[in-house]
TIPADREN-640109 format. One record per atom (N, C-alpha, C): x, y, z. Coordinates in steps of 0.001 Angstrom, whole numbers, padded with zeros to 6 digits, always signed. Last residue first. Layout:
# TIPADREN-640109
XYZ/...
END
This chain:
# TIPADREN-640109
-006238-011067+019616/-006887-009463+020163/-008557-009809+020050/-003390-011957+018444/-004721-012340+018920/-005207-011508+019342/-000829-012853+015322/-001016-012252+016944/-002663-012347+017075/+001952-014099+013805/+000506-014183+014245/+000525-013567+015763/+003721-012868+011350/+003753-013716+012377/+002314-013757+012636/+006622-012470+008552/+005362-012907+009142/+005021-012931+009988/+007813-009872+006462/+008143-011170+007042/+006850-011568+007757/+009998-009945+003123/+008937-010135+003723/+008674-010818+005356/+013382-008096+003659/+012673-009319+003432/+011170-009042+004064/+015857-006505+002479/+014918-006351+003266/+014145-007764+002546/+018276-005702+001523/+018319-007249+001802/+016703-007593+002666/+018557-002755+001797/+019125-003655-000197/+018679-005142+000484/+019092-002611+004517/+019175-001839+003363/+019668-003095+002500/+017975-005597+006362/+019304-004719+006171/+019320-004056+005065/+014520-005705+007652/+016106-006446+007293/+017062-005023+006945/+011090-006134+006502/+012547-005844+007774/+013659-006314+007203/+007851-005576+006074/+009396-005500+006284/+009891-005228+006910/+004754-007901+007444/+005642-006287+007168/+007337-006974+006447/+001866-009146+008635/+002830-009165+007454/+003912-007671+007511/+000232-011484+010171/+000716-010112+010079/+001657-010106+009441/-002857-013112+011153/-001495-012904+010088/-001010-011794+010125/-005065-013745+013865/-004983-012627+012452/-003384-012794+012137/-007844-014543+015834/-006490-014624+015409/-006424-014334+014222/-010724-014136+016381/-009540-013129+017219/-007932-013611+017003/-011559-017835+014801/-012181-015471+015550/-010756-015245+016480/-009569-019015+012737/-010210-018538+013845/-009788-018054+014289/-008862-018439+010098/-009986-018901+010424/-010359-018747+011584/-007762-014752+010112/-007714-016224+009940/-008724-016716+010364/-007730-011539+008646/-007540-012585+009687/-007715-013844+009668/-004347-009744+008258/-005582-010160+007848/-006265-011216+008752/-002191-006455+007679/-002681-007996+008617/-003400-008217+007636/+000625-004920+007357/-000559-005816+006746/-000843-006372+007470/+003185-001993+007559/+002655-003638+008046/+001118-003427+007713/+006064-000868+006698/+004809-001619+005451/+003834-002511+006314/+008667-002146+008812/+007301-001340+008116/+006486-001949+007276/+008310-004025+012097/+008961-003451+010810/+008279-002300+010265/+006921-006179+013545/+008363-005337+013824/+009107-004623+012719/+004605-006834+014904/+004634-006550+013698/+005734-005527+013974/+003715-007428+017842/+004029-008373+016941/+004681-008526+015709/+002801-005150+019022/+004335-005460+018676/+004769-006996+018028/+000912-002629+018695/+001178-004289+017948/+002486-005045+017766/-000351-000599+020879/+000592-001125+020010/+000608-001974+019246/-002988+001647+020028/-002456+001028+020448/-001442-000133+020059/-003494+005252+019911/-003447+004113+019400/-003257+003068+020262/-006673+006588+021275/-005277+006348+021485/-004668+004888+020513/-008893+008393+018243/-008530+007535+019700/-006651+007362+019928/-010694+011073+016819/-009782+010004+017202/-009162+009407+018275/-013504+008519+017027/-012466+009281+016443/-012046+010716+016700/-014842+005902+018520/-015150+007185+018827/-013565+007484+018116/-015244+002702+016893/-015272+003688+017797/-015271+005028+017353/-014492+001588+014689/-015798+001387+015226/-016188+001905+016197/-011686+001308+014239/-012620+002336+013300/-013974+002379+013956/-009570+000684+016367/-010695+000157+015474/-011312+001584+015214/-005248+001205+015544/-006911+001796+015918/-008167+001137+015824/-002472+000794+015890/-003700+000615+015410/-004821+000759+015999/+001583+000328+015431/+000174+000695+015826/-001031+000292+015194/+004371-000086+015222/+003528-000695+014728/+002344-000638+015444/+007119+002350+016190/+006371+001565+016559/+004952+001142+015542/+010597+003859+016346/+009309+003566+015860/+008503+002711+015825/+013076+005371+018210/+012697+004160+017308/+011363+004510+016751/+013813+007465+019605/+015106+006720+019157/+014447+005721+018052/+011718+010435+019279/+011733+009206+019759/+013191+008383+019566/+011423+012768+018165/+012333+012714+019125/+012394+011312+019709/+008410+012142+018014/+009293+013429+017757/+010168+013027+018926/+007567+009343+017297/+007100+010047+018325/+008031+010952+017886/+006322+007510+014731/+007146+007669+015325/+006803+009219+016045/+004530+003835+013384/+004354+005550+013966/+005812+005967+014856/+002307+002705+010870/+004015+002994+011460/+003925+004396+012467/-000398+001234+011531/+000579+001905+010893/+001621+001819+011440/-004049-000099+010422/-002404-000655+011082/-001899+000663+010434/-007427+000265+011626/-006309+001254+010844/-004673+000546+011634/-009889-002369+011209/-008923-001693+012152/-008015-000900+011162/-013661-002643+011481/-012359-002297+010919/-011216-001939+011682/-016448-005535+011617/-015459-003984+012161/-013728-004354+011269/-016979-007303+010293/-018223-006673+010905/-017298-005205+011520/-015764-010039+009342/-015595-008110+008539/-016719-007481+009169/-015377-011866+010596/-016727-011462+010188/-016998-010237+009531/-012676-011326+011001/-012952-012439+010704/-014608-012310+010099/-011992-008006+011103/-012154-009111+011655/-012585-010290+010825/-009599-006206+008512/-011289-007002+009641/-010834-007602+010092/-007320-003592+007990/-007930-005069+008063/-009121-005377+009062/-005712-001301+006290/-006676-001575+007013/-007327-003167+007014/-002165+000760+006512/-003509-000221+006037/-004293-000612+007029/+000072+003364+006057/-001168+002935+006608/-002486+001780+006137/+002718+004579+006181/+002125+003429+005458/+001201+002547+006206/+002950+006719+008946/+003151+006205+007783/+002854+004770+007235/+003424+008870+011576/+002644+007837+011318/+002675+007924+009392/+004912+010980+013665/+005131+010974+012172/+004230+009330+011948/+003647+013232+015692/+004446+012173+015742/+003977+012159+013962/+001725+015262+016854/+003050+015021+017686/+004014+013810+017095/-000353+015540+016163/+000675+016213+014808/+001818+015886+015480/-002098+014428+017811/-001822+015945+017569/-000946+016200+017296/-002354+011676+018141/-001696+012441+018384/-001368+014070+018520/-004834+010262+018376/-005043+011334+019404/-003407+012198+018955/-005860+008783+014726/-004948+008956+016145/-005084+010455+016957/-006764+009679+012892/-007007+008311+013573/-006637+008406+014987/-009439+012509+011620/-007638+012205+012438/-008077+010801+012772/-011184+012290+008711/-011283+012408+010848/-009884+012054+010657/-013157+014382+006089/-012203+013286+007014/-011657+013569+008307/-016359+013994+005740/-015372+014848+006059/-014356+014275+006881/-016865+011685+003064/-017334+012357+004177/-015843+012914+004587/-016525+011931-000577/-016271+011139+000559/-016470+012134+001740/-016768+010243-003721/-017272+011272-002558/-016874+011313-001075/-016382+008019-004788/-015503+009143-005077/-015780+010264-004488/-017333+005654-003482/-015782+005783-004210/-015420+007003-004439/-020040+005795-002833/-020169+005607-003935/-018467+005572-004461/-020256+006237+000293/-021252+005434-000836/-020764+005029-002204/-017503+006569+002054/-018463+006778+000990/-018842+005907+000745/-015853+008009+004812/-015988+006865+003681/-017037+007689+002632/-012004+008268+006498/-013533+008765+005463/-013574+007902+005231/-008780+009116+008108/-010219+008209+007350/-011296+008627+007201/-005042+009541+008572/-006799+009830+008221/-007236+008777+007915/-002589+010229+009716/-003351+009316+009332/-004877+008821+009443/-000241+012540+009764/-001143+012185+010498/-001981+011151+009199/+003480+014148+010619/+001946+013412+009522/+001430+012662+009918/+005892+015737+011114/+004824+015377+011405/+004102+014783+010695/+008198+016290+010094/+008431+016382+011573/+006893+015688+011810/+009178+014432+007183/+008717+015101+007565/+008415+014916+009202/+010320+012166+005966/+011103+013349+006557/+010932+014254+007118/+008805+010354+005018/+009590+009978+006065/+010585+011010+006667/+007027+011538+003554/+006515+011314+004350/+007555+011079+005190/+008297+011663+000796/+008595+012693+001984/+008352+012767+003154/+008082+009773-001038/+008638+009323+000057/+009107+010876+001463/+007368+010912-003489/+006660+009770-002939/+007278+009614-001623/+007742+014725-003443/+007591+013713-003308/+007383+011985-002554/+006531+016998-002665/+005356+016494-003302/+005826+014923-003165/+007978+018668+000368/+007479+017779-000540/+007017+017338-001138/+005682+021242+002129/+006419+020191+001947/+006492+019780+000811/+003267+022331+002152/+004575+022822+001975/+005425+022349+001620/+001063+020866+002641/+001392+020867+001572/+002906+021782+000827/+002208+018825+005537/+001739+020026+004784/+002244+019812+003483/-000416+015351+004989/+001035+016110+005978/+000976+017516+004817/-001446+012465+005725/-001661+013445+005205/-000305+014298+005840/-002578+009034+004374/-001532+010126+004730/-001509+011254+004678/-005314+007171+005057/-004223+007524+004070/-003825+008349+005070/-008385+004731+004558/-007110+005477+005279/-006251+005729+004238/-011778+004127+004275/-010257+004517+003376/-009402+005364+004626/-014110+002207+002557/-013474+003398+004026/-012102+002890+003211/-017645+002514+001822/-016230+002531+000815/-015577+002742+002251/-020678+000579+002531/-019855+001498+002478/-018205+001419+001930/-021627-001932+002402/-021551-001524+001103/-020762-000077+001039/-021312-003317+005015/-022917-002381+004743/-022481-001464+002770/-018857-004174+004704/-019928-004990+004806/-021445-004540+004273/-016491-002081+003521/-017472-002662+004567/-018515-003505+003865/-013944-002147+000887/-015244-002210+001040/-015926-002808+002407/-010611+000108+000905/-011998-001177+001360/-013174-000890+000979/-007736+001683+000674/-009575+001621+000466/-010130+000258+000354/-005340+003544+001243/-005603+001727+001474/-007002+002250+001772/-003236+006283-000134/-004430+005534+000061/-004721+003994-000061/-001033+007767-000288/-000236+006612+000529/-002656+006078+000883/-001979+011413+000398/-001060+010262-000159/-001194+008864+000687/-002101+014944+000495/-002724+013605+000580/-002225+012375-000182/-000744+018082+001564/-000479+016460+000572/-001370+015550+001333/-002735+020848+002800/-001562+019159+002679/-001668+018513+001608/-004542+023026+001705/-003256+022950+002482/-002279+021876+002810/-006488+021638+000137/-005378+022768-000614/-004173+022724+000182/-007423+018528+000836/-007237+019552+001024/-006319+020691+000593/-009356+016070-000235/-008547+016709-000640/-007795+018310-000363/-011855+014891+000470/-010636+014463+001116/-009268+015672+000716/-013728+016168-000867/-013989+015810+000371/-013132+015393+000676/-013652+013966-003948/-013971+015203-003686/-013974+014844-001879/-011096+012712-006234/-011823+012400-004971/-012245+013960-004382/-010625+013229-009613/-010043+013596-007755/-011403+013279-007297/-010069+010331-011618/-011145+011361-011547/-010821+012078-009638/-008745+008958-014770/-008709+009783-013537/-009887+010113-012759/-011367+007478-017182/-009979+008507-017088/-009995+008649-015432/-012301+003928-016882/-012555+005332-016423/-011280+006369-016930/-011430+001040-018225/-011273+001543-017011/-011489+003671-017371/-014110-001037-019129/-013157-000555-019344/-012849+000796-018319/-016810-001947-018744/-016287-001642-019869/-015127-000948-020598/-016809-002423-016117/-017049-003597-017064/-016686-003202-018732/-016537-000349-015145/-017678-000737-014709/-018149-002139-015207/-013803+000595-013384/-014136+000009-014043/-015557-000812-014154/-012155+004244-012615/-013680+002962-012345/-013283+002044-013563/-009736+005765-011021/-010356+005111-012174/-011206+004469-011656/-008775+008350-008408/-009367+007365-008698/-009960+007210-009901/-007201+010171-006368/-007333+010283-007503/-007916+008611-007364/-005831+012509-004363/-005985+011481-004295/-007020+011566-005466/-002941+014581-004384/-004267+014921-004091/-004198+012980-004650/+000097+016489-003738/-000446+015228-003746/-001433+015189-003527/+001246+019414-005182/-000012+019057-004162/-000243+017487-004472/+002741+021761-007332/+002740+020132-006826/+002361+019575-005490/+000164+023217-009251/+001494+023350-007878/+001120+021824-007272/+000765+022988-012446/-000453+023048-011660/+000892+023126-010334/+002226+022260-014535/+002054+023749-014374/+001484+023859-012939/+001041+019811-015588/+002557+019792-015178/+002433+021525-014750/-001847+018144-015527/-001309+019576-015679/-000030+019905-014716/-003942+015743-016655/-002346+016060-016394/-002262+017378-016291/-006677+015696-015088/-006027+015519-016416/-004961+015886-015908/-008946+015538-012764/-007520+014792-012957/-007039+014561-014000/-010120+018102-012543/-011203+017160-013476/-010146+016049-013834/-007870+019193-011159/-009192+019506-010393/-010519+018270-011106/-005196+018167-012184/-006119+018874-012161/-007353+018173-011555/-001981+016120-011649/-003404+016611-012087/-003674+017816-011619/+000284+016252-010307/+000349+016455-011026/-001034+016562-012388/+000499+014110-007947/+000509+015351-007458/+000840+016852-008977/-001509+011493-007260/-000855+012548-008045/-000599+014023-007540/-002533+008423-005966/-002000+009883-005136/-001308+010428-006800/-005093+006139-005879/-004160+006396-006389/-003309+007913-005527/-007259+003068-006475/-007320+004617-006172/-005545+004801-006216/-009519+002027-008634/-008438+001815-008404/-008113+003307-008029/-012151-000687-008830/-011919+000824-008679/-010266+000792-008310/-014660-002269-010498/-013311-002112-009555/-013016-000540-009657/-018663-003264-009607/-017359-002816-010733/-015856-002895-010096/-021030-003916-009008/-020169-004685-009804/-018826-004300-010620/-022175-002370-007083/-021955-001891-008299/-021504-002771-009367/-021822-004193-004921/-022853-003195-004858/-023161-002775-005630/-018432-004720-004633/-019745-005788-004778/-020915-005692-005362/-015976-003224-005765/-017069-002643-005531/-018278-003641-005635/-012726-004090-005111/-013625-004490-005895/-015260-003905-005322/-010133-002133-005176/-010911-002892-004355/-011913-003036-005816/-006283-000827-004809/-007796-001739-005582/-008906-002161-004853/-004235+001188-004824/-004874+000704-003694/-006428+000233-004219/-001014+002776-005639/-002174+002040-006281/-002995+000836-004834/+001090+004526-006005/+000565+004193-004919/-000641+003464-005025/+000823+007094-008546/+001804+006182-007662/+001031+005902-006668/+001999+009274-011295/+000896+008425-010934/+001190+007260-009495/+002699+011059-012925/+003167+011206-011392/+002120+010628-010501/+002527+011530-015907/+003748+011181-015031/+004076+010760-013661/+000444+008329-015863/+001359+009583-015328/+001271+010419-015897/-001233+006943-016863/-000292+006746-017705/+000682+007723-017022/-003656+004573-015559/-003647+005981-015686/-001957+006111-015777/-004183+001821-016387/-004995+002522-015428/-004892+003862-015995/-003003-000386-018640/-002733+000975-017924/-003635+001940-017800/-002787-003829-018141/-003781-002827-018978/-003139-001016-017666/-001083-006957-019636/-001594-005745-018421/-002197-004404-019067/+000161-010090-020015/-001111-009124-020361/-001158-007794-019305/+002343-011164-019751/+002257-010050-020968/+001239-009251-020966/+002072-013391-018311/+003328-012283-017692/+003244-011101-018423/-001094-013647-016148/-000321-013803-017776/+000468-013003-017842/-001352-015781-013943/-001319-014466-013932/-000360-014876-015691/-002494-018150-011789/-002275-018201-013101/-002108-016762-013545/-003624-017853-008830/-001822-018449-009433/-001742-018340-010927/-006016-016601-009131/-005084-015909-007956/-003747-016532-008184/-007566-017883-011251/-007875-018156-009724/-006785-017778-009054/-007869-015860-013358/-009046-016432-012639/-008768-017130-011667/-006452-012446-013001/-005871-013948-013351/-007206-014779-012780/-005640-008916-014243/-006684-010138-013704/-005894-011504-013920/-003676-005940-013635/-003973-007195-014586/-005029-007953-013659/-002965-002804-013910/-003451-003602-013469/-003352-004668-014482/-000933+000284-013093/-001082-001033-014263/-002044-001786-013765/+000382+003647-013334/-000673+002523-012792/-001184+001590-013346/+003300+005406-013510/+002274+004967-013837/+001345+003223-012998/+005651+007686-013756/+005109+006652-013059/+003917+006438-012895/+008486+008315-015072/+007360+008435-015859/+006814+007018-014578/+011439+010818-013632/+010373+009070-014012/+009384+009448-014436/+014219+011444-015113/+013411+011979-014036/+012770+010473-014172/+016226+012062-017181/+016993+011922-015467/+015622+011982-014572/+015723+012611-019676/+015913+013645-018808/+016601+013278-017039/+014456+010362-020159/+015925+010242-020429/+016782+011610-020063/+013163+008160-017485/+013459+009309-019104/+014593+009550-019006/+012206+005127-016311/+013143+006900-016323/+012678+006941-017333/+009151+004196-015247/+010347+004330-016236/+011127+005146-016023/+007518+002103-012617/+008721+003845-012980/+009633+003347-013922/+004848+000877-011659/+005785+001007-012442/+006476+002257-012707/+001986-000072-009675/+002730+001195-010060/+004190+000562-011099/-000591-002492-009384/+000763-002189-009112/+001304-000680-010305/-003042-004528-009076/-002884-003069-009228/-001202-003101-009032/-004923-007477-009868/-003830-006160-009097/-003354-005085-009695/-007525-009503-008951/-007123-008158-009848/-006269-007773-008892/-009403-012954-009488/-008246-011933-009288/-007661-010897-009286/-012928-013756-009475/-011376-013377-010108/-010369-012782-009732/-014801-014794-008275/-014156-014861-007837/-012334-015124-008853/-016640-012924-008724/-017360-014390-009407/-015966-015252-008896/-016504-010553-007119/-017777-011782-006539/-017670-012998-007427/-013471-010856-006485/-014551-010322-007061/-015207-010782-006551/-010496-009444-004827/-011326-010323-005659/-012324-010302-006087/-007170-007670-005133/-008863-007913-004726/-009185-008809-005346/-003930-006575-003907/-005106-007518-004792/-006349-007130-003905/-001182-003883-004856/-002360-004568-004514/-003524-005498-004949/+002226-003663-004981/+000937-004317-005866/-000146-004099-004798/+004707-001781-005338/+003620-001526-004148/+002452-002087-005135/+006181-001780-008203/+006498-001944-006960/+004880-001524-006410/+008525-002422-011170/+007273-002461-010999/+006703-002848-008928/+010887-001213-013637/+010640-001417-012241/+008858-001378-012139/+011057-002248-016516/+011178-001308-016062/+010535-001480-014529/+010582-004324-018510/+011903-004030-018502/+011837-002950-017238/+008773-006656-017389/+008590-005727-018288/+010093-005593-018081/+006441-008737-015887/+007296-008901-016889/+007796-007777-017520/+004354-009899-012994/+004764-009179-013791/+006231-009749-014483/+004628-012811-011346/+003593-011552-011410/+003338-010589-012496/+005868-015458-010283/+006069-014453-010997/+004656-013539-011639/+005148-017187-007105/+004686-016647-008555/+005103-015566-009204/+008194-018245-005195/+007072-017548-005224/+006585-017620-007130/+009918-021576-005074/+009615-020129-005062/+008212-019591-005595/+008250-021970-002000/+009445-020885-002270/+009322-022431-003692/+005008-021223-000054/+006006-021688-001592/+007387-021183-001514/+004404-021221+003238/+004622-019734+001884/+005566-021079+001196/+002513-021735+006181/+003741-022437+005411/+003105-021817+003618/+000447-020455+007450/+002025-021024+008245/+002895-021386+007223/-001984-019900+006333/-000621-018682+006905/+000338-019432+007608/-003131-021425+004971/-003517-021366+006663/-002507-020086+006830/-002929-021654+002595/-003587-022096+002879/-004146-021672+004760/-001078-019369+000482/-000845-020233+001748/-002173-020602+001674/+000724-017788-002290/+000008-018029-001614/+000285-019315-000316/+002789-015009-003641/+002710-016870-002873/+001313-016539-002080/+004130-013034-005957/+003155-013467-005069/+003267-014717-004540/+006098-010641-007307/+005718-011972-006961/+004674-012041-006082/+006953-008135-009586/+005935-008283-008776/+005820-009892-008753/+009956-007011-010277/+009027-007554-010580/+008139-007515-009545/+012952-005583-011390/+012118-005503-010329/+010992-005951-010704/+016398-006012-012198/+014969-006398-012570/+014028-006597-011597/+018569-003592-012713/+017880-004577-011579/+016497-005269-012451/+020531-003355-015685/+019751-002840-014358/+019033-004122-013859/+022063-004822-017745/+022432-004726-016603/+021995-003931-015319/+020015-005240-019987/+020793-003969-019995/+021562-003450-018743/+018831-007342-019457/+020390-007351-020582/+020639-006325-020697/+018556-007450-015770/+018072-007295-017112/+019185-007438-018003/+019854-009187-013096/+019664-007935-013534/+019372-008473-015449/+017690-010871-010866/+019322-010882-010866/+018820-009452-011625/+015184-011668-009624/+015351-011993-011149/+016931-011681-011343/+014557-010769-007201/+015416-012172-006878/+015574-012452-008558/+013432-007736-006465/+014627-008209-007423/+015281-009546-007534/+010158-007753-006146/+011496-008104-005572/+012292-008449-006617/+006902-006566-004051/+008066-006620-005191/+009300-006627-004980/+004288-008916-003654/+005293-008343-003060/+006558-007537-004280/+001273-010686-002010/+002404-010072-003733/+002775-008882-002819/-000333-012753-000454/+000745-012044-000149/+001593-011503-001624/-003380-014549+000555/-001870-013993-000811/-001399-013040-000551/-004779-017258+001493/-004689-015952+002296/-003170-016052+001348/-008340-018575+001793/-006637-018937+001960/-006080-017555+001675/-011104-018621+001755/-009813-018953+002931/-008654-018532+002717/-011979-018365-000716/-012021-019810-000028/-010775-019898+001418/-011984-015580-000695/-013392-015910-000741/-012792-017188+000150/-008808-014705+000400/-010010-014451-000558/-010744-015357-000178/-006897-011657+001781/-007832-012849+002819/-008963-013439+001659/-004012-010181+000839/-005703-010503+000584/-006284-011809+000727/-001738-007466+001070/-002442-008998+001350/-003971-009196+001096/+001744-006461-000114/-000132-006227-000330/-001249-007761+000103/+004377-005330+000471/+003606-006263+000765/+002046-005539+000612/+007085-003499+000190/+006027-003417-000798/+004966-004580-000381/+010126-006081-000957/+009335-004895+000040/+007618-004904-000943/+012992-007488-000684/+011499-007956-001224/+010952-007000-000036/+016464-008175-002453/+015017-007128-001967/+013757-007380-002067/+018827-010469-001826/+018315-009309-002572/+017091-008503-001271/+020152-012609-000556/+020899-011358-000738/+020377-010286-001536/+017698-014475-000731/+018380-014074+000832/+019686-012814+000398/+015202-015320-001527/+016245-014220-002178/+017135-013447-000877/+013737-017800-000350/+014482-017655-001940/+015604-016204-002226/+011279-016089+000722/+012288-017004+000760/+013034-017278-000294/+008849-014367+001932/+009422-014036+000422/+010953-014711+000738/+008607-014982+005097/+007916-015076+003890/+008145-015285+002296/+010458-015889+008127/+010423-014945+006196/+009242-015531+005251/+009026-014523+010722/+009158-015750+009965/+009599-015149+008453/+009513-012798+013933/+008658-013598+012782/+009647-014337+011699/+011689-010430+013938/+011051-011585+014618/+010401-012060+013608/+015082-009240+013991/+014470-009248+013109/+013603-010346+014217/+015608-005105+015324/+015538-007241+015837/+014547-007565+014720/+017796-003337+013792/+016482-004043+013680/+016477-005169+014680/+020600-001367+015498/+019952-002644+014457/+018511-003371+014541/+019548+001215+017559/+020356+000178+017445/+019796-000595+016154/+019852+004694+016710/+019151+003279+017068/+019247+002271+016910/+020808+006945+015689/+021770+006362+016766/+021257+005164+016963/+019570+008260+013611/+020650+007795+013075/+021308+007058+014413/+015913+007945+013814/+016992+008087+014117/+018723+007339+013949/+013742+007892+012029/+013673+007384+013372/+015087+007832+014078/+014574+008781+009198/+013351+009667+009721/+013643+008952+011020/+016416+007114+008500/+017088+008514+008943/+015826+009379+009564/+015436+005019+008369/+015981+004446+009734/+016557+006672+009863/+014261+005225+006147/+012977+005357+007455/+013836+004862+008722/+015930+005384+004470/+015278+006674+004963/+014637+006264+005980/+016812+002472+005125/+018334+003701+004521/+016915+005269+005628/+014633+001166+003844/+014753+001228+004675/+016123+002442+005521/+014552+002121+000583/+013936+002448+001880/+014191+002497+003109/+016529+001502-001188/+016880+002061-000194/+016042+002799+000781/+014810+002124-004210/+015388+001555-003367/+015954+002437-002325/+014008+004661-006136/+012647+003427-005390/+013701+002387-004374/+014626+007183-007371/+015025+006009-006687/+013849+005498-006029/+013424+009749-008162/+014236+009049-008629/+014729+007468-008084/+010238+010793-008749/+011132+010192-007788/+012162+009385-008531/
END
């Protein structure tokens, strides 16, 4: 993929070119960069409450080689009403770094995941999977980072920490492995879903997820959890494999649907279920998953657009039911990319997405109850 900006540009051409201007609601989050870019939101509810938001954003101006400097920030909160400005610097490199995710551990360390795209010098990208640790979620070392899995066509990074096992895991979309996930540029470009372990001794090669992966679609765009009962669940993207391999086809495509499975163990996984009743009737994208307050049940958040619709809507499902069901709305959450999580108190939850004006998109916030 050549470009990583100008999202919002496509997901207003996948909804429609006649629809009026965003209403922007909620609150800004990522403050401080009122003429730049802050997309890409990853959230995590940790052990003592308090509740982090990393994000990636150009508020660094541009590098000495006059490109953008895209980094990974974070802020934390205490309650979800009131975000630092300015945020934690995250990352350090010369080369774009976007869509972080965090987890925590049991001893209660820090870990994110985030993607990076070099060009080449061919005109294409080299996109790869980074992680780093920090011991309490603000101290992050701008130099240290360790590479998951090196590409080319590595993207979409979705971490969890495995309690049960003691280990992390980091899942992923290529559309440029093999069957045992070694690189094979020859192979037909099929987005399949892909996962490293770390058991403590360092992070795993690749390895495809068995049971999710179908010959006929792209699989992409994976948000994996850990339940309570030690089970793995996981939503993602699916759509034909005709299509597109690339990262963002999802938004062009007439249809795509938003799956889930789980597993015991991360890399097995039961036979995956549709979320939604749609029947391929609508385009659903960037899909995450949040608890309740007692993590005793799950919900699937997405983007969804109807064929032919003028706009697009912020949906969601509980997992604890009968699959698949009708969604239902969330209009609290007026954008894309949307995140929840929930708060101290039962049946109130944070909601996180983007919004704003191509090139000026901002984090943003609010609270809703259910």
């Amino acid at each position: 993929m050549n470009n990583m900006v100008g999202r919002l540009a496509l997901l207003l051409a996948l909804l429609s070119c006649a629809r009026p201007p965003p209403v922007l609601t909620g609150q800004v989050l990522s403050a401080g960069n009122e003429g730049g870019q802050d997309e890409d939101p990853g959230v995590l509810h940790a052990a003592d409450g308090r509740l982090y938001v990393a994000w990636y954003s150009n508020r660094n101006g541009l590098q000495d080689d006059g490109t953008e400097d895209r980094e990974i920030f974070l802020a934390r909160s205490p309650d979800g009403e009131s975000w630092p400005d300015p945020p934690i610097q995250v990352t350090r490199a010369a080369r774009d770094s976007f869509t972080p995710s965090l987890a925590q551990d049991s001893a209660g360390t820090f870990h994110l995941a985030w993607w990076r795209v070099i060009p080449t010098s061919l005109g294409g990208t080299n996109n790869q999977i980074l992680t780093k640790s920090s011991p309490d979620g603000t101290t992050w070392d701008l130099d240290q980072e360790t590479v998951v899995a090196g590409g080319p066509g590595d993207f979409l990074p979705s971490i969890v920490h495995d309690r049960v096992a003691s280990r992390l895991l980091v899942y992923f979309a290529s559309p440029v492995r093999d069957a045992a996930g070694r690189v094979d540029l020859g192979a037909a470009r099929t987005l399949r879903l892909y996962a490293c372990v770390n058991d403590g001794t360092g992070w795993s090669a690749p390895q495809r997820l068995s049971g999710v992966n179908d010959d006929a679609t792209h699989n992409t765009f994976p948000f994996v959890v850990q339940r309570e009962d030690g089970q793995f669940l996981m939503v993602w993207t699916r759509y034909r494999a005709s299509a597109s391999a690339d990262v963002l086809a999802v938004l062009s495509e007439a249809s795509t649907e938003t799956m889930t499975s789980t597993s015991s163990n991360g890399i097995d996984w039961a036979e995956p279920v549709p979320v939604s009743s749609g029947g391929g009737q609508s385009v659903d994208v960037f899909p995450s998953l949040y608890p309740d307050a007692a993590r005793s049940s799950w919900t699937a958040l997405w983007l969804t657009a109807r064929q032919g619709a003028p706009s697009g809507d912020v949906v969601e499902v509980a997992l604890d039911g009968a699959l698949p069901a009708e969604p239902t709305a969330r209009p609290e959450i007026t954008g894309y990319s949307p995140r929840a999580a929930p708060l101290a108190t039962p049946g109130r939850f944070l909601g996180v997405w983007v919004a704003g004006a191509s090139g000026r998109q901002k984090i943003r916030f609010d609270f809703f109850s259910r």
